[in-house]
C-alpha positions in Angstrom: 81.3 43.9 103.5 81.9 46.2 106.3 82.7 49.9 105.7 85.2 52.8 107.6 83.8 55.3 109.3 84.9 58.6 108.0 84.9 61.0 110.2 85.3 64.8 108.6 85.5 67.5 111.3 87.6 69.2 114.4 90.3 68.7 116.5 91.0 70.6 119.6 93.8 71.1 122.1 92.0 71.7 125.5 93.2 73.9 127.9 91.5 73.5 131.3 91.7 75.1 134.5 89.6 75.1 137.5 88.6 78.4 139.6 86.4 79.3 143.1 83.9 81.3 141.0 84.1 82.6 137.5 85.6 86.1 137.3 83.4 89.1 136.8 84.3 91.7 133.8 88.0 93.2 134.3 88.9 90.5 137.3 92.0 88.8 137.4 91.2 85.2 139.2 94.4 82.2 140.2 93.1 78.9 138.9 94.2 75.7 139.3 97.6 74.3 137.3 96.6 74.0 133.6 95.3 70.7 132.0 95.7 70.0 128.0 93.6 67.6 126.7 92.8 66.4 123.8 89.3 67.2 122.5 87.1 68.5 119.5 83.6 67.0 118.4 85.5 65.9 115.2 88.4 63.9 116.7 86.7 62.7 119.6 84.4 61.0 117.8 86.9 59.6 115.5 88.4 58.2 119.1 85.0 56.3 120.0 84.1 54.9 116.4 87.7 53.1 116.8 87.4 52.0 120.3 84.3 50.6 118.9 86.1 48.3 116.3 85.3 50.5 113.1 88.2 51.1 110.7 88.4 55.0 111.1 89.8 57.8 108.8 89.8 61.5 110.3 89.6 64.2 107.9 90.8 67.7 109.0 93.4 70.0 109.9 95.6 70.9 113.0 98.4 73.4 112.5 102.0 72.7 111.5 103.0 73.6 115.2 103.8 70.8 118.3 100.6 70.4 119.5 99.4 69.6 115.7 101.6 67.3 115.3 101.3 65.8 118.5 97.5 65.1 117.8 98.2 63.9 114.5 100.9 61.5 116.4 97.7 60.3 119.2 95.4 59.6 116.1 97.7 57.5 114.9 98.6 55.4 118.0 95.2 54.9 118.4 94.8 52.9 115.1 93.4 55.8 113.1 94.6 56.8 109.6 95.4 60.1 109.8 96.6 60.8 106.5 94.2 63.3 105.7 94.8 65.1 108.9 97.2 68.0 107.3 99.1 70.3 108.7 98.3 73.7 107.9 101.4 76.2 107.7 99.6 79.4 108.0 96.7 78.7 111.5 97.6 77.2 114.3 96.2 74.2 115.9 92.4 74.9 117.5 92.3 75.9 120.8 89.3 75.5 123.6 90.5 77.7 127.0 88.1 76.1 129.6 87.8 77.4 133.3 85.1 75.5 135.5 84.4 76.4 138.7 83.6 74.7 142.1 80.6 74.0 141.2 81.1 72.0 137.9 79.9 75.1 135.8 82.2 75.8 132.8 83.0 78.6 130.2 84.4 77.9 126.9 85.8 80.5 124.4 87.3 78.5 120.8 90.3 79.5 119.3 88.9 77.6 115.5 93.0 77.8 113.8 93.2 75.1 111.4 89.6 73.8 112.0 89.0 76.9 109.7 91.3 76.0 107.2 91.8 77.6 103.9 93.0 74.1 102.6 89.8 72.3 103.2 88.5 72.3 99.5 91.6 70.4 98.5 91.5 68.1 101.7 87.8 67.6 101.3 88.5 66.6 97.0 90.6 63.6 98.4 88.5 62.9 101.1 85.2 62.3 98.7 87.3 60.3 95.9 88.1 57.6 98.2 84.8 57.3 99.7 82.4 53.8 98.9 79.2 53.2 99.4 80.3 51.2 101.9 81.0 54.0 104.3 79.4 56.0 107.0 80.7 60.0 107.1 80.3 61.3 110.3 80.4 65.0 110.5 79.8 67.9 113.6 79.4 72.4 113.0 82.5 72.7 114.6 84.0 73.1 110.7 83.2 76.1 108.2 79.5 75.3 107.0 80.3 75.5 103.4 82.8 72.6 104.3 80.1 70.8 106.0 78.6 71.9 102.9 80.8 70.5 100.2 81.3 67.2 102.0 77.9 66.3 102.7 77.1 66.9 99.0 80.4 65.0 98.0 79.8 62.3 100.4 75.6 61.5 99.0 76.9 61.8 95.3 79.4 59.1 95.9 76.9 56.6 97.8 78.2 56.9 101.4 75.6 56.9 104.4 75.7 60.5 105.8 75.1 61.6 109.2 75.8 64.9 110.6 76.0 65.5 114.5 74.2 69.0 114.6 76.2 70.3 117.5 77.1 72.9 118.2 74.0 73.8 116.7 73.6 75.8 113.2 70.7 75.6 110.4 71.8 74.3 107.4 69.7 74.5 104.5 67.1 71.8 103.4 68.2 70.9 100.5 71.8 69.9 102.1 70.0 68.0 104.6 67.6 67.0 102.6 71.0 64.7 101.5 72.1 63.4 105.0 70.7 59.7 105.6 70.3 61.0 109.6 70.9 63.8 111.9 71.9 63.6 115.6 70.5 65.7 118.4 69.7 65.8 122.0 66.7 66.9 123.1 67.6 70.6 122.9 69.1 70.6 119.4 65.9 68.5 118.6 63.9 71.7 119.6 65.9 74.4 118.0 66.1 71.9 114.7 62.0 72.1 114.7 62.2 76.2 115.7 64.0 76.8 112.4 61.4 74.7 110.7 64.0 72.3 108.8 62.8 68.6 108.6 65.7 66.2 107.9 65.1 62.6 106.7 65.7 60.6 109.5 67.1 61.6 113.0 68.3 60.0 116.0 67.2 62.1 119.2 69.2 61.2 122.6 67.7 61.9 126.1 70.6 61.4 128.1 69.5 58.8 131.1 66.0 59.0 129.5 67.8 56.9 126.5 68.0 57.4 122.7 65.3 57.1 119.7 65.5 56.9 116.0 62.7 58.0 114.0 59.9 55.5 115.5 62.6 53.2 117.0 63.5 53.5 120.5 65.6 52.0 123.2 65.6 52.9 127.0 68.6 54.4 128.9 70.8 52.2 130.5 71.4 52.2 134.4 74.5 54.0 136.2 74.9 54.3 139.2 74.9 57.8 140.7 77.9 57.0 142.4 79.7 56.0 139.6 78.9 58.8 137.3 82.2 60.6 137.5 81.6 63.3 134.4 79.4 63.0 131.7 81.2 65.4 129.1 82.0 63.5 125.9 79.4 61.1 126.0 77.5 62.5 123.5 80.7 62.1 121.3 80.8 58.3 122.7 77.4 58.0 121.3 77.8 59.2 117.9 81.0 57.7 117.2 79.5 54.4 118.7 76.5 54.6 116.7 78.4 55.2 113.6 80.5 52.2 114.0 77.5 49.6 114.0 76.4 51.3 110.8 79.9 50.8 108.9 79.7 47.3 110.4 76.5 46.9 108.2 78.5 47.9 105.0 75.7 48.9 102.5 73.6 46.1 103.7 70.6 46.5 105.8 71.1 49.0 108.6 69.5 47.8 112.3 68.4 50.9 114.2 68.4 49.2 117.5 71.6 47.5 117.5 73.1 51.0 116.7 71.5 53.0 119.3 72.3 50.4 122.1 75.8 50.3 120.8 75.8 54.3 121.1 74.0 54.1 124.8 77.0 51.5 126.0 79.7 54.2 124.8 77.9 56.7 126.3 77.2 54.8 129.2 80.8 54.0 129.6 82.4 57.4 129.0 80.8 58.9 132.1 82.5 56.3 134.0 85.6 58.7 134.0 86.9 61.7 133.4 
């Protein structure tokens, strides 16, 4: 019997614009017109687990404001049960203000609002009593760590696989991870995970072009074309949410590594095909 994918973590409103150079201290700079996107490691990966097939629910909050609601609205149309998405009277939605300059490098300063919600012990309660065991729980550190906190220990005590994307990265202590079923990294989380001396269970390392490994399995990248690489932000969100889909296909039956790291590289490989 095949599982959802829960996915308990942020949603974003992106503002982007585009400058010459980045200013220095003090300067006033005219960028482009502004872009709003829809982003946050939480929600976008809620957006690739569904484009994958998965059933998805997102867990979190945006703020009772237009641009909360409008997210809620996108989740929605995209096939994704959003009814633990709440709307949160006293923050505002999150905000990420972006400026990237001419030469692709960008700065980003988060606005957390509702991602930092007060409400998230009663949201997280509803989230873990309609979990199964036949569900993956996908989760990022762009939430308060004692959420992260409460739902990874919620989430193991009621039989659901739990993987945590450790990005941006934070320690966590052991024996939370010691309850996660798998962590995700890139090569530089990977690094800073083994600095701070924490050893999860299992974890599932990507390499970008290089390709992807899990514990002892490993599968090599797949081929795009330099010229058809057109930006390669969000695919590690592609991967995870990917990955995380070929696990809830498995139910609580036997998991296959492979199958769900060359599902991850195709969404990967596929989200740097365009913007």
């Amino acid at each position: 019997m095949s599982g959802r994918v829960v996915v308990i973590g942020s949603l974003n409103i992106d503002l982007v614009t585009q400058v010459e150079r980045h200013p220095r201290p003090g300067e006033t700079l005219t960028g482009t017109d502004l872009v709003r996107l829809a982003g946050g490691k939480g929600a976008n990966q809620a957006v690739a687990a569904a484009d994958a097939g998965a059933s998805v629910t997102m867990v979190g909050h945006v703020g009772d404001d237009e641009g909360g609601r409008a997210y809620r609205q996108r989740l929605a149309d995209l096939g994704i049960d959003v009814d633990l998405v709440a709307l949160d009277p006293q923050r505002p939605t999150g905000t990420a203000l972006i400026v990237v300059d001419e030469a692709g490098e960008n700065s980003i300063v988060i606005a957390p609002g509702a991602n930092a919600s007060a409400l998230w012990p009663r949201t997280l309660e509803a989230a873990v009593g309609s979990l199964t065991a036949h569900d993956v729980v996908l989760l990022q550190q762009e939430i308060p760590a004692e959420a992260n906190t409460a739902a990874i220990r919620g989430a193991h005590a009621a039989g659901a696989r739990v993987l945590i994307n450790l990005a941006p990265f934070a320690e966590l202590p052991q024996d939370v991870l010691d309850l996660v079923d798998a962590v995700i990294v890139n090569e530089h989380e990977a690094r800073q995970l083994a600095d701070a001396g924490l050893t999860p269970p299992s974890t599932v390392t990507t390499h970008g072009a290089a390709g992807a490994g899990w514990d002892d399995e490993r599968r090599e990248g797949l081929r795009v074309p330099a010229d058809r690489v057109v930006d390669t932000t969000g695919a590690g969100d592609a991967f995870c949410g990917a990955l995380c889909a070929a696990l809830a296909a498995a139910g609580s039956g036997e998991i296959d590594k492979g199958a769900a790291l060359d599902a991850g590289q195709q969404a990967g490989a596929t989200a740097v095909q365009h913007a």
